[in-house]
PAZADREN-182329 format. One record per residue (C-alpha): residue in one letter; x, y, z; residue number from 1. Coordinates in steps of 0.001 Angstrom, whole numbers. Each point is the difference from the previous one (the first is absolute). Layout:
<nodes>
("A", (X, Y, Z), NUM)
...
</nodes>
This chain:
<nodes>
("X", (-3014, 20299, -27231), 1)
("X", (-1514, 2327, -1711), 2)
("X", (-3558, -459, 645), 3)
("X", (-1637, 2573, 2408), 4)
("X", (-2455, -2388, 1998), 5)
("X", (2171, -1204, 3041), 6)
("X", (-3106, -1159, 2126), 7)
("X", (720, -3293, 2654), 8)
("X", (-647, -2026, -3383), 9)
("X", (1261, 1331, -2526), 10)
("X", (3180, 364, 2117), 11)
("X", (387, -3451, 1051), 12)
("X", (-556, -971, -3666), 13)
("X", (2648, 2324, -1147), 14)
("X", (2905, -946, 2807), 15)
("X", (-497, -3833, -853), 16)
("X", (344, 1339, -3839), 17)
("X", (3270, 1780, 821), 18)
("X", (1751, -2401, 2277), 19)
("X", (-614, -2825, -2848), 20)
("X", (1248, 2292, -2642), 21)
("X", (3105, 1296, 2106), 22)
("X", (827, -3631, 1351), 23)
("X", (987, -1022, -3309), 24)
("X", (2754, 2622, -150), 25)
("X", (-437, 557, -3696), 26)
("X", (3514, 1450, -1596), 27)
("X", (-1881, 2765, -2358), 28)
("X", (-1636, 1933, 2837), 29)
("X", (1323, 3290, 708), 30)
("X", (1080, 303, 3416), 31)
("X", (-1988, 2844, 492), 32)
("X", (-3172, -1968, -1123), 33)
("X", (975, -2264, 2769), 34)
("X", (447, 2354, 2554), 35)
("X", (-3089, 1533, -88), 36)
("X", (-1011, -3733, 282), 37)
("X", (1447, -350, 3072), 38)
("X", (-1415, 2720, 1288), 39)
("X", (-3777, -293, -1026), 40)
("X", (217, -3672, 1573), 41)
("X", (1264, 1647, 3134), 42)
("X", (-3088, 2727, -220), 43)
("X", (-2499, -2454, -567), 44)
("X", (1028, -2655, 2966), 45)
("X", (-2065, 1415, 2422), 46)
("X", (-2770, -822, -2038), 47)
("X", (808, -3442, -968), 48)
("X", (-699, -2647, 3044), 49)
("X", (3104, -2145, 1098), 50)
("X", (-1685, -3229, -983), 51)
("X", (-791, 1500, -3539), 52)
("X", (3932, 971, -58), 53)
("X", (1049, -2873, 1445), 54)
("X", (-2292, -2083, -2687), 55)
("X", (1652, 1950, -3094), 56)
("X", (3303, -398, 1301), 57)
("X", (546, -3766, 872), 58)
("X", (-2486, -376, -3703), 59)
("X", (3531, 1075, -1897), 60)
("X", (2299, -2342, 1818), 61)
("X", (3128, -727, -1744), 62)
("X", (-1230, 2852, -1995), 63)
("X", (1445, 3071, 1868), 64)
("X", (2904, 1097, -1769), 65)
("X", (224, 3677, 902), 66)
("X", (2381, 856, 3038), 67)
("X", (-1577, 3895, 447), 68)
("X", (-3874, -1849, 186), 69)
("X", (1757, -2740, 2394), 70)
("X", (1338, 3027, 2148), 71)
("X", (-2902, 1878, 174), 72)
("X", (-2361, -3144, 755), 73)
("X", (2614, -1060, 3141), 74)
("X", (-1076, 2474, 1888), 75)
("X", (-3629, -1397, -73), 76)
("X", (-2056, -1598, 2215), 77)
("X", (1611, -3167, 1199), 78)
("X", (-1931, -2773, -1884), 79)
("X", (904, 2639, -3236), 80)
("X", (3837, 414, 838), 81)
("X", (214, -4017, 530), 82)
("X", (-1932, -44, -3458), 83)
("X", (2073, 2071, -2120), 84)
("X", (3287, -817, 1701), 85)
("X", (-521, -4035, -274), 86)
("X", (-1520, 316, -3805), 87)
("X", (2436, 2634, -1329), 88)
("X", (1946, -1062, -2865), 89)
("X", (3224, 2029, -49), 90)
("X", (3518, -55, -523), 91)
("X", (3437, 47, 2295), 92)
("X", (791, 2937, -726), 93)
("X", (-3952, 1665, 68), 94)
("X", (-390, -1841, 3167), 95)
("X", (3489, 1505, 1960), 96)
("X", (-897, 3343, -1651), 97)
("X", (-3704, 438, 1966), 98)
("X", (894, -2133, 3177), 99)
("X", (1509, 3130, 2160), 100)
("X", (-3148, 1763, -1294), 101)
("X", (-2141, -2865, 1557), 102)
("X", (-2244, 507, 3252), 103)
("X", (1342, -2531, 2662), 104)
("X", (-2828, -2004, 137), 105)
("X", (427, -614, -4223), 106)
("X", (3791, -1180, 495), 107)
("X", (-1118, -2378, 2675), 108)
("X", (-2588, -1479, -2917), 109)
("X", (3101, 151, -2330), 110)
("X", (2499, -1958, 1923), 111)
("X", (-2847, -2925, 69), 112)
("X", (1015, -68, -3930), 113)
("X", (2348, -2921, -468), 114)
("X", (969, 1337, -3803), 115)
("X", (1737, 2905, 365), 116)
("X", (2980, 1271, -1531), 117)
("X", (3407, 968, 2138), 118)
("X", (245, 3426, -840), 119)
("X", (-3973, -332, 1720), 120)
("X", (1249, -1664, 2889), 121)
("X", (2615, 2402, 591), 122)
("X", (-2682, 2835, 64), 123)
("X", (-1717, -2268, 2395), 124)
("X", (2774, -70, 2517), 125)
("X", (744, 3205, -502), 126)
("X", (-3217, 1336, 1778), 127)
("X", (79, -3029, 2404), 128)
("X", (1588, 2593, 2391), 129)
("X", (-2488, 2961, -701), 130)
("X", (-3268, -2449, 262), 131)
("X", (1088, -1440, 3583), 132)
("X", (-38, 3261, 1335), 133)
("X", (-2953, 2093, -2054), 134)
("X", (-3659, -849, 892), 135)
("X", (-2115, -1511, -3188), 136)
("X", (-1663, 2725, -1839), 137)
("X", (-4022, 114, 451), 138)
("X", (-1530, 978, -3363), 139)
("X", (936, 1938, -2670), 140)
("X", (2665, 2938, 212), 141)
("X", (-747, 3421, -460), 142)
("X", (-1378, 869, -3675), 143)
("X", (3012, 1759, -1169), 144)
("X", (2220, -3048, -284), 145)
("X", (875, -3617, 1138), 146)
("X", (1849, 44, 3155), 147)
("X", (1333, 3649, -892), 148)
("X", (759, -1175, -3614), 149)
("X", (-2131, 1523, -2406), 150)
("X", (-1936, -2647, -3083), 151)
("X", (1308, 2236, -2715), 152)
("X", (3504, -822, 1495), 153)
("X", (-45, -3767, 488), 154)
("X", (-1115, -12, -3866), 155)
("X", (2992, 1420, -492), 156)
("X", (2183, -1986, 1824), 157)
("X", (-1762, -3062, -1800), 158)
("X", (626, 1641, -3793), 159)
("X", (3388, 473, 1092), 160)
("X", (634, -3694, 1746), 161)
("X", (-1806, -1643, -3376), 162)
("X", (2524, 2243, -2208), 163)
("X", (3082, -764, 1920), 164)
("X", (-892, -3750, -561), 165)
("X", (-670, 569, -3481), 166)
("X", (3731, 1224, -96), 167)
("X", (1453, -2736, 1994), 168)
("X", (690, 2844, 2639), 169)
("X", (-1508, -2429, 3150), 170)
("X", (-62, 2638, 3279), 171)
("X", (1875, -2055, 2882), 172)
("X", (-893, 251, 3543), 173)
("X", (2618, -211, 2225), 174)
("X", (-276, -1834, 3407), 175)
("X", (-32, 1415, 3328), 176)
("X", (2936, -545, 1321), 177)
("X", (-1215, 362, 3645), 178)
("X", (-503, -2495, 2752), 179)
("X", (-3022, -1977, 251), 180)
("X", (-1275, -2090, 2926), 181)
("X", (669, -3287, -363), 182)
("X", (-2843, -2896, 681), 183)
("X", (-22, -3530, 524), 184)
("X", (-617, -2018, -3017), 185)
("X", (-3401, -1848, 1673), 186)
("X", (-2244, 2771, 1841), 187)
("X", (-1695, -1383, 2840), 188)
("X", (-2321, 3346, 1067), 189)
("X", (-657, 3519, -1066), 190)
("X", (-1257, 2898, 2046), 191)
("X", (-2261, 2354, -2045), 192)
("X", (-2718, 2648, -120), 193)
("X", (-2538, 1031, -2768), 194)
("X", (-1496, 3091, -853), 195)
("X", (-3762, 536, 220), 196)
("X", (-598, -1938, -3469), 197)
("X", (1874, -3241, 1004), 198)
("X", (2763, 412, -1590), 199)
("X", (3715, -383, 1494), 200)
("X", (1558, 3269, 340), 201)
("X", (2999, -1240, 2691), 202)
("X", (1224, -3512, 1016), 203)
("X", (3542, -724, 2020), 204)
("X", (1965, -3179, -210), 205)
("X", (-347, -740, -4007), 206)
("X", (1074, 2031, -3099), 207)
("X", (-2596, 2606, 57), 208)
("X", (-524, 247, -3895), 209)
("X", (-1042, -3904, 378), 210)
("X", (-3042, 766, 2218), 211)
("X", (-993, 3869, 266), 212)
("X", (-2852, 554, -2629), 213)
("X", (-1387, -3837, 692), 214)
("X", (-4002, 318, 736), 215)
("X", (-1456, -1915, 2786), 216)
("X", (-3794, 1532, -494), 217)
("X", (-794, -2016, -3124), 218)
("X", (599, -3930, -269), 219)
("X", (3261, -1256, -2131), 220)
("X", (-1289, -414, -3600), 221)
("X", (1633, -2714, -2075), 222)
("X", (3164, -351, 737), 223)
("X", (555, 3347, 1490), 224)
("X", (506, 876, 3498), 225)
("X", (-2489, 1102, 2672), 226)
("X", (-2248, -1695, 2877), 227)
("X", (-2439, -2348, -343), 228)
("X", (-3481, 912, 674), 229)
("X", (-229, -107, 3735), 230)
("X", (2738, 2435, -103), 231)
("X", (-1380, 2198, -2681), 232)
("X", (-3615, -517, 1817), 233)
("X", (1489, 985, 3354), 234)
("X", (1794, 3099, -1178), 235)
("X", (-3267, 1416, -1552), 236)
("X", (-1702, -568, 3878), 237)
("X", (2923, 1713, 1368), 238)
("X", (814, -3042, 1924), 239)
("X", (3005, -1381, 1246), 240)
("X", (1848, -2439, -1874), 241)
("X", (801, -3330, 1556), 242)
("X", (2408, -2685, -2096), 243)
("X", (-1671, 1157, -2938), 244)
("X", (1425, -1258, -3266), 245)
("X", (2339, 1661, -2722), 246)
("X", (2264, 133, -2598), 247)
("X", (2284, 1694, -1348), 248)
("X", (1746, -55, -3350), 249)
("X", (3951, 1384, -1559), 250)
("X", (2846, -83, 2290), 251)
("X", (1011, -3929, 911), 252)
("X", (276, 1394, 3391), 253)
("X", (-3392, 656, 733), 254)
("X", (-1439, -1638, -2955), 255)
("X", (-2648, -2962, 1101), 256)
("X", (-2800, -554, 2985), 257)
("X", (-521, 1688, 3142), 258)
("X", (-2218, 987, 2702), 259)
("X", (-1044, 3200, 1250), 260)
("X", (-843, 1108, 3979), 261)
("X", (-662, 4004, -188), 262)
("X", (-2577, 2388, 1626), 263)
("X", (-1632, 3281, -1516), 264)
("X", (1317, 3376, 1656), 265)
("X", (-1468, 3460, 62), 266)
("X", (332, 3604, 270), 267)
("X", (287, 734, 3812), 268)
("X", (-1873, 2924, -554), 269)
("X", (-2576, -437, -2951), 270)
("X", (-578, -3242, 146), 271)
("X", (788, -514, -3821), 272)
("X", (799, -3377, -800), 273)
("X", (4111, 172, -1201), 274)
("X", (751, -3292, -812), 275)
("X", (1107, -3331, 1188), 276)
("X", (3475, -1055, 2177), 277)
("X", (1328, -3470, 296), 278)
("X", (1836, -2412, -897), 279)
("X", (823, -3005, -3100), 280)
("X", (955, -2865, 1329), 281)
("X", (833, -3129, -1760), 282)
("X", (-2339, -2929, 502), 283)
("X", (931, -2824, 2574), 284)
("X", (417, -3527, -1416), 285)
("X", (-3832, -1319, 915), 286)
("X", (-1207, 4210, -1493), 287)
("X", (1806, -1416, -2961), 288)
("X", (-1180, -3904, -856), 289)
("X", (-3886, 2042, 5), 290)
("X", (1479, 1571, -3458), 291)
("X", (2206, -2320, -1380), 292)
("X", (553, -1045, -3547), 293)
("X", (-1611, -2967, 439), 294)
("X", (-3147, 1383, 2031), 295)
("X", (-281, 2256, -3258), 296)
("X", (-544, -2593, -2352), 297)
("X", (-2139, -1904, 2511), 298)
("X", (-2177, 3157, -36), 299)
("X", (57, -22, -4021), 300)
("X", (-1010, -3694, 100), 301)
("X", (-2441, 425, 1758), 302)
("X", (-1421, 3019, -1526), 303)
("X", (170, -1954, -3823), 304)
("X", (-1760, -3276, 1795), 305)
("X", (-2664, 2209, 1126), 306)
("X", (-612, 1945, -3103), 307)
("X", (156, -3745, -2131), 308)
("X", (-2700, -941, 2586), 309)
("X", (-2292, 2811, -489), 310)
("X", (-535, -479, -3562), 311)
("X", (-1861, -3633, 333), 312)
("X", (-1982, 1487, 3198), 313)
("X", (-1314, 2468, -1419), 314)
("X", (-1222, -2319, -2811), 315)
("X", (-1753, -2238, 2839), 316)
("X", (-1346, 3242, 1556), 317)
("X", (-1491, 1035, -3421), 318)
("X", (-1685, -3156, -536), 319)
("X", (-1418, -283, 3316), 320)
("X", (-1527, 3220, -201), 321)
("X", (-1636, -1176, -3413), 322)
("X", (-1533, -3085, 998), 323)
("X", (-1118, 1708, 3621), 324)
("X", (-1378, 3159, -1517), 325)
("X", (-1756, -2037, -2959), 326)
("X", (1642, 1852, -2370), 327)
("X", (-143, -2325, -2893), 328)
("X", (-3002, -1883, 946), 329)
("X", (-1901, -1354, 2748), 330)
("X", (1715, -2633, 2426), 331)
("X", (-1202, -1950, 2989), 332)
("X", (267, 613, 3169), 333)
("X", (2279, -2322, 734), 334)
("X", (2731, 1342, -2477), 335)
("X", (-225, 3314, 1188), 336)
("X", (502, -604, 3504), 337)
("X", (3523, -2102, -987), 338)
("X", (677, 2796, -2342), 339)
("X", (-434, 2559, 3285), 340)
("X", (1893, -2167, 1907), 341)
("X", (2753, -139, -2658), 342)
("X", (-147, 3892, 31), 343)
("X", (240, 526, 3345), 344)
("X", (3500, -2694, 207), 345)
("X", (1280, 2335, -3308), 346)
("X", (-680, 3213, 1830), 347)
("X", (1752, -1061, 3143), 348)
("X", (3038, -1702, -2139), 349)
("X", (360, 3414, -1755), 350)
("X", (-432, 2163, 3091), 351)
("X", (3174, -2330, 1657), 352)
("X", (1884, 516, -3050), 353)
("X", (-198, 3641, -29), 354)
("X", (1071, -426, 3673), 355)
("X", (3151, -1982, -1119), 356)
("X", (726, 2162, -2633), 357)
("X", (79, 2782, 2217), 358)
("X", (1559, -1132, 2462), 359)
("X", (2873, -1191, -2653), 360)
("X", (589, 3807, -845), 361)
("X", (208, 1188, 3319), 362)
("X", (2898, -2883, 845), 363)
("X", (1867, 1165, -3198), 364)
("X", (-784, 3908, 1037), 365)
("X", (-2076, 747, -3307), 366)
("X", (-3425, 554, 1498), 367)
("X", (-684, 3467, -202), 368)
("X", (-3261, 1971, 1817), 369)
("X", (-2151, 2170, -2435), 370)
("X", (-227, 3492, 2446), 371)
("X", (-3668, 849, 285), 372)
("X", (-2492, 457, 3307), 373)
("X", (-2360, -2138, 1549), 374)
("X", (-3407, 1614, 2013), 375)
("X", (-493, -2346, 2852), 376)
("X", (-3962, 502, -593), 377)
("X", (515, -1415, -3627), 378)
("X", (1977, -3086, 1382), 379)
("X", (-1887, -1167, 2259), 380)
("X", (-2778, 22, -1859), 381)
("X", (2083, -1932, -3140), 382)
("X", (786, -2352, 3064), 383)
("X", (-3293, -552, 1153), 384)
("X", (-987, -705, -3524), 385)
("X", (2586, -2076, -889), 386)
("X", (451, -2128, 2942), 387)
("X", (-4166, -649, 449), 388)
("X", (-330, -3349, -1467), 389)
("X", (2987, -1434, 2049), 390)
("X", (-1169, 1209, 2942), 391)
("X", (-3161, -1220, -421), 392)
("X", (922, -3188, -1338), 393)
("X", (1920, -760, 3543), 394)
("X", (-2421, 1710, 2270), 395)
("X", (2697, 2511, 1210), 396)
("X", (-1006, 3743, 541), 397)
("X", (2611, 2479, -495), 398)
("X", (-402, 3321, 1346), 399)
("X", (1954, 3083, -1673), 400)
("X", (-114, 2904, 2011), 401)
("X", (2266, 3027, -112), 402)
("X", (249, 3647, 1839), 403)
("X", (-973, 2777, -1350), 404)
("X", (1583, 2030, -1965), 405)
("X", (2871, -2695, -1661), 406)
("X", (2453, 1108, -2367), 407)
("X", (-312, -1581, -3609), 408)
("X", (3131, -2558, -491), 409)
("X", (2825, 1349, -1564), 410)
("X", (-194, -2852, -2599), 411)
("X", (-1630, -1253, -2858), 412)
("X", (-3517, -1153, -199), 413)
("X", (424, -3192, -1431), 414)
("X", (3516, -852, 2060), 415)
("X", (-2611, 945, 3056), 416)
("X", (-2503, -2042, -111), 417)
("X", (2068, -2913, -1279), 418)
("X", (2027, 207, 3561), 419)
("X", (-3091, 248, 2070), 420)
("X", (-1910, -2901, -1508), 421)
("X", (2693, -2449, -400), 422)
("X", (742, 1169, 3554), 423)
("X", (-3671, -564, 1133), 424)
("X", (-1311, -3222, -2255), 425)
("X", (3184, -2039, 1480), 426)
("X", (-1633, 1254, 3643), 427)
("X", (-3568, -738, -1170), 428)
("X", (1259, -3671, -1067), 429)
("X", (1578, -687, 3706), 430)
("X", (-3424, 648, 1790), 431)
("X", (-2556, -1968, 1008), 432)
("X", (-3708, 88, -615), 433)
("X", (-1117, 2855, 1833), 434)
("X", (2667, 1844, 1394), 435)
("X", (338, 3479, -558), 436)
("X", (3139, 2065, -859), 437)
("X", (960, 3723, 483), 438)
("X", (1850, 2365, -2359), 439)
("X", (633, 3241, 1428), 440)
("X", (1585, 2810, -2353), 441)
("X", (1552, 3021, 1680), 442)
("X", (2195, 3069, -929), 443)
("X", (3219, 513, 2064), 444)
("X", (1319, 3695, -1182), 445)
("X", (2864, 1346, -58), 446)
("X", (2999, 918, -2529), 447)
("X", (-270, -3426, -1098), 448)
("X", (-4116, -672, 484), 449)
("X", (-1098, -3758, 219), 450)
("X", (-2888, -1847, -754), 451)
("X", (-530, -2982, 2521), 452)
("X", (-1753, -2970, -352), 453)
("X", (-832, -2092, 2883), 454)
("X", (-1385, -3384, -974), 455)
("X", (-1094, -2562, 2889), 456)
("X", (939, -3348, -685), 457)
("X", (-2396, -3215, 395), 458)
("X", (139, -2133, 2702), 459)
("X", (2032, -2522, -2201), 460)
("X", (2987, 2037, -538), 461)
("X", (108, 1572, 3640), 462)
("X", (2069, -3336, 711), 463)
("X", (2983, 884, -2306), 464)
("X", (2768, 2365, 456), 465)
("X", (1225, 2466, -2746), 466)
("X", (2447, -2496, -1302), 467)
("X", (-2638, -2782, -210), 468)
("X", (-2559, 2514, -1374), 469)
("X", (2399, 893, -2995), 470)
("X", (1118, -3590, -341), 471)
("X", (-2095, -2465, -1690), 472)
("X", (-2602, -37, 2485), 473)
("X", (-2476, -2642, 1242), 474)
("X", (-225, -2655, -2721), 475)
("X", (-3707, -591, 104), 476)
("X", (-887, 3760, -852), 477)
("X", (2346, -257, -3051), 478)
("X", (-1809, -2840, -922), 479)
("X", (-3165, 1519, -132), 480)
("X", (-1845, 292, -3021), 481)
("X", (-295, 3932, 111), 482)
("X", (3717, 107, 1707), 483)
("X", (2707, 2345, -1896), 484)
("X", (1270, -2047, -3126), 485)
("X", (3853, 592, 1407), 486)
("X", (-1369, -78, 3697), 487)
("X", (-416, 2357, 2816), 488)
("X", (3831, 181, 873), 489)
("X", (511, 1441, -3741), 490)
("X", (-3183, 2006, -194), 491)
("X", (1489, 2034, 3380), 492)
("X", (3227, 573, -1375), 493)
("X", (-1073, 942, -3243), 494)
("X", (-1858, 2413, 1733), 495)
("X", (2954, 1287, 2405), 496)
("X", (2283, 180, -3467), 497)
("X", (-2832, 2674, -2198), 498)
("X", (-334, 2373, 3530), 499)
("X", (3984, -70, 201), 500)
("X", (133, 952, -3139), 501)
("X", (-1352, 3038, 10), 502)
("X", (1197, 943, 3781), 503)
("X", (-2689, -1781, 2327), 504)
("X", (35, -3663, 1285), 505)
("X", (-1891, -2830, 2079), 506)
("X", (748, -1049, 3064), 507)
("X", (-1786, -2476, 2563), 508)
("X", (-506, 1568, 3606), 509)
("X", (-2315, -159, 3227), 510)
("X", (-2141, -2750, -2142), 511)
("X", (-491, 2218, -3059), 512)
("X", (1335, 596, -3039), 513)
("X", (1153, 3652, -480), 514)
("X", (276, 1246, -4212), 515)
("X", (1894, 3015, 184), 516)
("X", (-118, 1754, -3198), 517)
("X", (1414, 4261, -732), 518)
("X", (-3060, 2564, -419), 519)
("X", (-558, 2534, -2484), 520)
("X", (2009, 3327, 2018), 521)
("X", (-2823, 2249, -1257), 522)
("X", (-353, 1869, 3450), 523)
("X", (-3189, -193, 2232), 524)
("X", (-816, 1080, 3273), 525)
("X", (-2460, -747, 1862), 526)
("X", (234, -3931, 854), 527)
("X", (-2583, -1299, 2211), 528)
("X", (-338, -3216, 1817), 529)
("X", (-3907, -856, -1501), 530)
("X", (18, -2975, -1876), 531)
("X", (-2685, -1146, -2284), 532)
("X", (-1053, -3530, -1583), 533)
</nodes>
């Protein structure tokens, strides 16, 4: 603390140094020592990026034992707050002494905890009344104290809460005697709105200490609660949310699965995005069978078959390679066209089973999209590239053309062009020699700008409706040597599944395929009609 140089660096370096040393709540310190602490940590956080904090503080999990550094870092960022309130290690009484101290957002992370004391659950209930009614806090309060109470006083409070344990002297805190609304035992839907950030700052119809402070902009880690990634996906395109999954965690009353319809709202005047109103909703009895128990360990089955698979194909693959590349030796000809051939089977095996596998984790909601963006210049030349030697291999042409300008995708690179050319090889596979298909990519803007895909279908699938389409298809191009390992029915689907889950989808219309997928909202203007090859 000491040391003059407080550059980006050596700040960040110091902060991480200080929270470790003050999370351990070491008896000998002088409170004065950890004061000044407290407050160089609070100087140096603008210098210290979230994920670094958020890094340091879920590294000492189970290992936070200081209720002044817990009080301080609940008034964090989010992902921080949830960090430090879900790895704190403190006492009852430590616990009811900081919770009235506590931004709304951190008590809603709190009352997730399923081991806390009474005397904390008192405190709890206590401010039920005050967070119903008070918007969550945004960021940090002013630098003079913690919600208007000063660091150098909450110390205190915590020296004197420790001593009056020490003396058997335990503080009691007496229960509100006042009325509180009463709610039905199973809740069926909640009305609620979020601040700008996602998180639930007002519901009606449930105990609103069991739901204000839930997140919906991130997807529900372990066992905690939150969407899954369409709704987290969604949220971050500003788009509306339509039976979106979620869960949420604590009270038996709202405690379990549900689905959430809401749309995005904004400032009448500026424009500023606020927030999101809606609705949770409990999922209907066929909403319900897709996450079942069961389904779950399906999933996980399926998941461990596939990964005991992959270990003796990618022996065969290895091999093959070695005797087709001559890599030990020369071999006929003969050999190393069986070992190509055996390649080529291994490569499409492993290419269904990473379809399988992924299609397992979206089923049991654990497939989550890496955020990133995708140039539509670099795909389509990764798709021309990677598609080549299938197209030429059935005589099919395949056109890409796109106007000009298009937004990058608002998605991954690798998550892109997987969509596209599982979407385009199972359309390549259903042609016949010669024919010639159309992709068309095209920027609808907006609040919510689209990229649209247009795909014309060959004349062998014009003949089936939607259903029939994303059904199993015509037998004899399933059987095809070249055909999708798990079919054409399963390759669509798969394909509708990865653009719902991060906001877009596939649908089947005016004898096209349409691949609706959410654009990067970096603003241009300017949009012309021209297209180019």
């Amino acid at each position: 603390m000491r040391q003059a140089n407080d550059s980006d660096l050596g700040a960040a370096a110091k902060w991480q140094q200080l929270v470790d040393i003050l999370a351990q709540n070491p008896s000998e310190f002088d409170m004065e020592y950890v004061a000044n602490g407290l407050q160089k940590i609070r100087d140096f956080l603008p210098l210290v990026t979230p994920k670094v904090r958020e890094q340091c503080v879920r590294s000492l999990h189970g290992r936070i034992s200081s209720a002044p550094l817990v009080l301080l870092l609940s008034g964090d960022v989010p992902k921080v707050a949830s960090a430090v309130v879900s790895g704190a290690c403190l006492t009852d009484d430590e616990w009811s002494g900081i919770i009235p101290a506590m931004p709304v957002r951190a008590r809603g992370f709190l009352r997730n905890r399923k081991d806390l004391g009474p005397k904390s659950e008192r405190a709890l209930t206590l401010c039920a009344a005050a967070d119903y009614v008070l918007p969550v806090p945004d960021g940090w309060a002013e630098s003079s104290g913690i919600n208007g109470v000063r660091i150098r006083d909450i110390v205190e409070r915590i020296e004197k809460l420790r001593s009056e344990r020490q003396s058997a002297m335990v503080p009691h805190i007496p229960m509100d005697s006042g009325p509180f609304t009463e709610f039905p035992q199973i809740i069926d839907e909640i009305r609620f709105e979020t601040d700008e950030n996602g998180t639930v700052s007002w519901i009606e119809g449930a105990p609103p200490g069991a739901v204000v402070g839930v997140d919906i902009a991130e997807p529900a880690f372990d066992d905690g609660p939150g969407p899954d990634a369409y709704g987290a996906a969604a949220f971050r395109q500003r788009m509306p949310l339509e039976n979106a999954r979620m869960r949420l965690c604590g009270a038996p009353a709202v405690a379990g699965d549900w689905r959430i319809n809401a749309a995005p709202f904004f400032d009448h005047i500026s424009g500023r995005f606020n927030g999101y109103r809606g609705i949770f909703r409990r999922p209907t009895i066929a909403e319900s069978a897709l996450l079942s128990q069961e389904g779950r360990q399906s999933s996980d089955h399926i998941q461990q078959l596939v990964h005991e698979l992959r270990t003796p194909l990618g022996a065969i693959i290895g091999f093959s390679e070695i005797i087709e590349q001559q890599l030990f030796g020369p071999v006929t000809e003969d050999y190393r066209v069986l070992a190509r051939n055996i390649l080529n089977d291994a490569e499409r095996l492993l290419s269904g089973f990473d379809d399988l596998t992924t299609a397992a984790k979206i089923e049991a909601g654990s497939f989550f999209a890496e955020p990133g963006s995708t140039d539509c210049d670099w795909l389509t030349s990764k798709l021309a590239e990677r598609l080549r030697g299938l197209s030429d291999l059935l005589m099919v042409t395949l056109n890409l053309v796109h106007a000009h300008p298009v937004r990058p995708f608002a998605l991954d690179k690798e998550l892109a062009e997987r969509i596209f050319s599982r979407l385009l090889s199972a359309v390549i596979i259903g042609c016949e020699p010669d024919e010639v298909l159309d992709g068309r990519f095209r920027t609808e803007p907006g609040v919510n700008a689209t990229n649209r895909f247009v795909l014309s279908l060959p004349r062998k699938l014009l003949e089936l409706d939607e259903a029939e389409l994303f059904g199993s298809g015509p037998a004899t191009l399933d059987e095809s040597s070249e055909a999708p390992l798990l079919g054409l029915g399963f390759s669509l689907r798969l394909v509708r599944s990865l653009a719902k889950n991060v906001g877009g989808d596939l649908r089947f219309y005016n004898e096209a395929l349409i691949l609706s997928l959410p654009a990067t909202s970096e603003s241009r203007t300017g949009f012309r009609d021209e297209e180019r090859e």
